[in-house]
N, C-alpha and C positions, 0 to 999 in steps of 0.2 A: 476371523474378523471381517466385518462387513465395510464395504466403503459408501458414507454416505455425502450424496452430491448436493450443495447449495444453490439454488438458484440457477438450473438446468439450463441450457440453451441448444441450440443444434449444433453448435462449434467447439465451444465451452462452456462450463460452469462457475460460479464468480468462486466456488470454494471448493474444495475435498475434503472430508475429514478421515483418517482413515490412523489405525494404532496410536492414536491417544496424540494426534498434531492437526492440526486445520493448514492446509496448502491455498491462500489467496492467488487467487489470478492478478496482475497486473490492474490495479485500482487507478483509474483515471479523473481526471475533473470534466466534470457535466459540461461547464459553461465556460470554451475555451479561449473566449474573449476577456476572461480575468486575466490578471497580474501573475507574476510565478507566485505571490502571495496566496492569493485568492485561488489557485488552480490548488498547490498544495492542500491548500486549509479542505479542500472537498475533497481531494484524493484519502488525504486520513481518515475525514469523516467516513466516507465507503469501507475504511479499514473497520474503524470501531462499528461500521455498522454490520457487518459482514462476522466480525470476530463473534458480535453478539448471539446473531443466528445459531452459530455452532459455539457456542457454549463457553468462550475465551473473551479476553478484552487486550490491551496494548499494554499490561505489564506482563501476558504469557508469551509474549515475542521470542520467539530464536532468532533470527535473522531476518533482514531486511533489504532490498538491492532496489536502489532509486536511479532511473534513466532521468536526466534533466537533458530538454533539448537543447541547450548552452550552460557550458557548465559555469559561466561565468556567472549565472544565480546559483553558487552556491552559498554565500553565504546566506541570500535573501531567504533560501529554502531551510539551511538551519536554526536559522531565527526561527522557525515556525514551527520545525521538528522539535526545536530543544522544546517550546510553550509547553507544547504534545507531550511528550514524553516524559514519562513517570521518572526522578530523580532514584537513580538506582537499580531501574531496570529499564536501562538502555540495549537493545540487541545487539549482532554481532551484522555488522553492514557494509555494504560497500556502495558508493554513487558512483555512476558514468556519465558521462558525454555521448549521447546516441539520434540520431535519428529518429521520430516516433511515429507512429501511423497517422496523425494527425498533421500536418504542417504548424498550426496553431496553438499543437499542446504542446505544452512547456514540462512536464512532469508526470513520470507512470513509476507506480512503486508496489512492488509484489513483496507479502512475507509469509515464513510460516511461524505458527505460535504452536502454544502446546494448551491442550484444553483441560 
């Protein structure tokens, strides 16, 4: 089996696909002067955009692991996931409390799907 890379970079690539699963790099929000609202809402978006490329969408989810830099937007960040996500095909996830490269970003959320 071959491993194909999504959107190459010198560091990393935003995807892997490799034995029938797509490996997302940590999806972040563009414009990190949004809301945890607003930072979510485009981190997903990267997701379905990224899932598309290689051949899945956001009901082939396996797992999900969401860094919020305060975890105290958690619920403002489920509000947003529940919207998102397909009623019945919820992945198997875990959210943290972390530190993010960013001082400003509020939310990074990595998954792998099946294609």
């Amino acid at each position: 089996m071959s491993i194909t890379r999504i959107d190459p970079g010198p560091r990393l690539c935003e995807a892997s696909v490799f034995g029938g699963r797509m490996y997302l790099s940590g999806m972040i929000p563009e414009d990190t002067s949004l809301d945890i609202i607003g930072q979510v809402k485009q981190a997903l978006a990267e997701i379905d955009s990224l899932l598309a490329k290689g051949g899945s969408d956001k009901t082939k989810i396996l797992s999900a692991v969401i860094w919020l830099s305060d975890i105290a937007d958690f619920a403002a960040m489920n509000k947003v996931w529940d919207a998102w996500a397909m009623p019945g095909q919820a992945p198997a996830r875990a959210t943290v409390q972390a530190r993010l490269a960013d001082p400003n970003m509020k939310v990074e959320i990595m998954v792998v799907a099946a294609i």
